[in-house]
C-alpha positions, 0 to 999 in steps of 0.5 A: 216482219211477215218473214220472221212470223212465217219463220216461227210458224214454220218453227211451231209446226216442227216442235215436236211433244216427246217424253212430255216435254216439247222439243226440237230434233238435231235435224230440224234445228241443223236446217233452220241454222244451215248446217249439216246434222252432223256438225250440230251433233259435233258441237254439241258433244264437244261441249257435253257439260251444257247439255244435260238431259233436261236440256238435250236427250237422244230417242230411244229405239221405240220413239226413233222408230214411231218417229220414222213410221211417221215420216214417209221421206225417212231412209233405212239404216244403209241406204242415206239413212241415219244411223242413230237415233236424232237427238232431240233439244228442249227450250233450254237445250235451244237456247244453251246451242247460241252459246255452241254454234256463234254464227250470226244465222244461229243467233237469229233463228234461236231469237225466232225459235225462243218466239215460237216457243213462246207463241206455243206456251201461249196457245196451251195456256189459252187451251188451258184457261178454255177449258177451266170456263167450260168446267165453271159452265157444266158445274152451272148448268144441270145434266140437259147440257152434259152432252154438249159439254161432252162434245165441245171436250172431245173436239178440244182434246188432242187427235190420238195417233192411229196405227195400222193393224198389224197384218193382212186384210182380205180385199188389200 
């Protein structure tokens, strides 16, 4: 049992959140079901019709490229690099790939990857539920609390991504 819990936590910790909706990419699921992308990729093209785009979508420049920056062992284009944008593969997108690749090892990391979905869906709503109790709290209390309350909702809300200013800075 302590494999599968370490399989889907490594699974939750590659489910990435794009366009709102959470995905896994062609390359991450190639890796955990021991293929090649590009066999992944194949097959599912040659069965197209069980992937529309609330399943599967590819990235567009601007998210493979954020995506990229974010990456430090990603290559250009020409040097190993990939030289398309991955595609990325919601909940059911996921679960429609049994269907296309039938190994054995396919079967058993859609099971663990369904769980971490699961296991995803459950932190979100307990985020969620969370932050309805502080709601019922703050309406409770008057003002003398706000700047608790206030606190408590930046450390809940989710880390901004920082960019780098574009340019060079005197002393770098």
């Amino acid at each position: 049992m302590p494999v599968q819990h370490a399989l889907v936590e490594r699974i939750t910790k590659t489910i990435l959140f794009i366009r709102g909706e959470k995905v896994l990419l062609d390359e991450d699921l190639a890796l955990l079901y021991g293929v090649e992308t590009k066999v992944l990729v194949q097959a599912v093209k040659r069965n197209l019709d069980r992937f529309p785009e609330d399943f599967m979508f590819q990235l567009g420049v601007e998210e493979w490229e954020y995506l990229r920056s974010q990456s430090v062992t990603s290559k250009p284009e020409g040097r190993g690099g990939r030289r398309y944008a991955p595609y990325a593969f919601t909940e059911q997108g996921v679960a429609m790939l049994s269907s296309v690749l039938k190994s054995e090892q396919a079967v058993q990391v859609n099971i663990e990857i369904m769980r971490a979905f699961v296991r995803l869906r459950e932190i979100l709503s307990t985020h969620h539920e969370l932050a309805r109790k502080l709601d019922g709290l703050e309406r409770k209390y008057d003002s003398q609390f706000k700047a608790v309350f206030d606190a408590i909702r930046q450390l809940m809300a989710p880390p901004l991504p920082k960019k780098k200013p574009i340019g060079f800075r005197k002393g770098e």
